[in-house]
Residue, then its C-alpha position, 0 to 999 in steps of 0.5 A: x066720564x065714569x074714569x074722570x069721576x073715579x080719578x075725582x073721587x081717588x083724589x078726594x079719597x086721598x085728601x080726605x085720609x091727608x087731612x086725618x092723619x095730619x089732625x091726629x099728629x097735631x091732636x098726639x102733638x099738642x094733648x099727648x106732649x102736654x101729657x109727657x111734660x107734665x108726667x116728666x115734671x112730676x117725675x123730677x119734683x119726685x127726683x128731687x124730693x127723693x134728693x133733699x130728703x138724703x139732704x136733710x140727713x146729711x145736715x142732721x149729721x152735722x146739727x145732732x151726731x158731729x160730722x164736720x162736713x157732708x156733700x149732697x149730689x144732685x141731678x138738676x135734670x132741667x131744674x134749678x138749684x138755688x139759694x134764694x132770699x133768707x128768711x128769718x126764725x125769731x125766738x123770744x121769752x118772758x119772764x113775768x111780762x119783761x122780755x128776758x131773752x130775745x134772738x133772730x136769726x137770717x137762714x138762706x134756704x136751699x131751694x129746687x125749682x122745677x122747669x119753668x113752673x111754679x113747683x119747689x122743694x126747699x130746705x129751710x130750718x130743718x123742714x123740707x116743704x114742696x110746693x105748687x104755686x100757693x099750694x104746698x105740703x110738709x114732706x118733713x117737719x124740723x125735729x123740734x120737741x113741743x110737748x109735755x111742757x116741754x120745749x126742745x128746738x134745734x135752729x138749723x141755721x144754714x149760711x150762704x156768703x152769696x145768693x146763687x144759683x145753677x141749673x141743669x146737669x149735676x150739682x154738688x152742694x157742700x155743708x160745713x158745720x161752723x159753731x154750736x151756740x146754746x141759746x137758752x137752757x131752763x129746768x126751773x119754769x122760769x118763763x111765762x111764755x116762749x114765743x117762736x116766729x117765722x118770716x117766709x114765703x112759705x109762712x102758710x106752711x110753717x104756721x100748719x107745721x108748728x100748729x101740729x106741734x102740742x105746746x104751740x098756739x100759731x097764727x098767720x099774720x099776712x099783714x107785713x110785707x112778708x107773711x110770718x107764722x107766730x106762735x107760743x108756748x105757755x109756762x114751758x117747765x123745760x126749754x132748750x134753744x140750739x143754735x147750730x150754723x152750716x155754711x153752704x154752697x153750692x158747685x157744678 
């Protein structure tokens, strides 16, 4: 009778320490990849914010110090690298209440989308923006001058002749710089106000970014289909308006 018992109580021992051990791989299997995936993303948003920063230099290369031409080499890992819907930058001033001049111009964005999430790094008219759903910072802010009365923008306007896209591996996206335009030039006060607005996903964004600058009053209008940040500048006694075209694309 004792043998039968120990025999009972061996087995139950055993299913006992079965059923421990097969909860914990499913605690370490569900909790601990969790973990792992999400320290992974990170760690390839970092790789890619690391990336579009040499990316920002090589455009500036082209915008401010006359390269023809710069490639930028990515690792996508299990990213996207796309160049998604343009936005659109607009510049407008007044001269006592008339209009004087008034530009608009359609900019594609260069975007990394992380492995099925919301997370971003976008290029776009010379800032670099990282995202996270609705939340988001400036990694860089575009090398405008608004201060002193004074107002200085380079439009770094990148081109693309199709919406495209690839994924994983390596990708190698290819600038090529087309024209330099002067907009607009004045030294002598001429204009009453100078306005600047950005139509975007990320319009959230560019409004914090702009507002930071001296010379600019931003607000958000999130009343249109589209948000855009507006600003102005008020009697600017110096403007400066560039026009710089880059066209892009993007190869495996």
């Amino acid at each position: 009778m004792r043998s039968d018992t120990r025999g009972v109580s061996e087995v139950l021992g055993y299913i006992l320490v079965l059923s421990l051990v097969l909860a914990s791989i499913t605690v370490v299997s569900t909790v601990g990849l969790g973990q792992i995936e999400e320290i992974r993303d990170v760690e390839q948003m970092n790789n890619a914010e690391a990336a579009f920063d040499l990316l920002a230099t090589n455009l500036e290369d082209i915008s401010q110090r006359g390269a023809p031409s710069r490639s930028t080499e990515m690792q996508l890992a299990t990213g996207e690298l796309a160049l998604p819907s343009p936005i659109s930058i607009r510049f407008k001033g007044l001269d006592g209440g008339t209009v004087a001049f008034n530009e608009s111009y359609s900019i594609r964005p260069i975007e990394y989308r992380g492995t099925g999430s919301d997370r971003t790094v976008v290029y776009a008219g010379g800032a670099i923006f990282r995202t996270n759903g609705d939340s988001g910072t400036t990694v860089k802010s575009p090398s405008i001058i608004a201060a002193d009365d004074r107002i200085s923008v380079p439009i770094i306007h990148t081109r693309a002749p199709d919406r495209v896209s690839t994924s994983g591996g390596t990708a190698r996206l290819r600038a090529t710089h087309s024209q330099t335009v002067l907009l607009e030039s004045d030294t002598t006060d001429t204009y009453d106000r100078v306005f600047m607005n950005v139509t975007s996903p990320r319009a959230r964004h560019w409004n914090e970014t702009l507002s930071a600058y001296d010379e600019f009053s931003c607000s958000l209008d999130e009343s249109g289909p589209v948000d855009q940040a507006e600003c102005h500048a008020d009697d600017p006694a110096l403007l400066n308006i560039v026009l710089v075209q880059i066209d892009v694309e993007i190869s495996d």
